[in-house]
N, C-alpha and C positions, 0 to 999 in steps of 0.2 A: 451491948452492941459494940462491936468492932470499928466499925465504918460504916457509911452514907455515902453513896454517891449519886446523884439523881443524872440521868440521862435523858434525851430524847426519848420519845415516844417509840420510835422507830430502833429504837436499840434494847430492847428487852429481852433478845433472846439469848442464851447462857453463852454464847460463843464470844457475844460484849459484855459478859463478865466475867470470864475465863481468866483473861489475862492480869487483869487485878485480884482477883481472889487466889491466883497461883500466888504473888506477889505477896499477901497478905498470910499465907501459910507459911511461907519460905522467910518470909520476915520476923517469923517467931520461933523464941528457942524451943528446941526440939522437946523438952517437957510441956510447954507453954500452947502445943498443936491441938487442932480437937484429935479426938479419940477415932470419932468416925463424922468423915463428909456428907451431908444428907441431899439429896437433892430431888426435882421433880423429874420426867420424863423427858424434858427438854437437857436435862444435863447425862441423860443416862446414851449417849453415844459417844462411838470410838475417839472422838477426837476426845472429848473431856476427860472420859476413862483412862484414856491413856498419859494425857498429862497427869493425873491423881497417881497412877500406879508408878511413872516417872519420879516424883517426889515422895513417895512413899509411903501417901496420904490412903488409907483407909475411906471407902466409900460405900452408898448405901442409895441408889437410884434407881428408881422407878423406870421397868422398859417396857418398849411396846410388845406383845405379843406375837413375836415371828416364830419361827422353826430357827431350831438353833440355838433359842436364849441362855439354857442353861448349859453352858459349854464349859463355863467355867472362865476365870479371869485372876490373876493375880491378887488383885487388889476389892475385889468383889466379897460380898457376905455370904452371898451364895455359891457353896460349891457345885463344882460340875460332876456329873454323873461318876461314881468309884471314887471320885478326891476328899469324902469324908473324914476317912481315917486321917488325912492330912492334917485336920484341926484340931486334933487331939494330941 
């Protein structure tokens, strides 16, 4: 384990703890990073996605079920429709 930080009740959702867990990626040498960011469905929107693909952090988030999901994303595990060959 990394870190602990206990918060209010009222602050559980990923966006209060976005700002400390960017902190704690950025804070490690770039061998020393995870491999891949896991997260629930709460962290799988634009705002977080986008702070992860900004640090260069590799991620792996649960999303909801809209039109459109698989579009593809920089820093996503899934690619978007024809971006296959990209991974190879």
């Amino acid at each position: 384990m990394l870190d602990v930080e206990v918060q209010s009740g009222k602050s559980h959702a990923a966006k209060h703890s976005l700002p400390r867990l960017r902190q704690l990626i950025e804070g490690l040498a770039p061998e020393k990073r995870p491999t891949l960011m896991r997260g629930d469905n709460a962290f799988g929107n634009e705002g977080v996605m986008a702070e992860m693909e900004e640090i260069n952090q590799r991620y792996l988030f649960k999303l909801r079920q809209t039109d459109g999901i698989f579009t593809g994303s920089p820093g996503a595990i899934v690619p978007g429709p024809g971006r296959l060959r990209e991974w190879f």
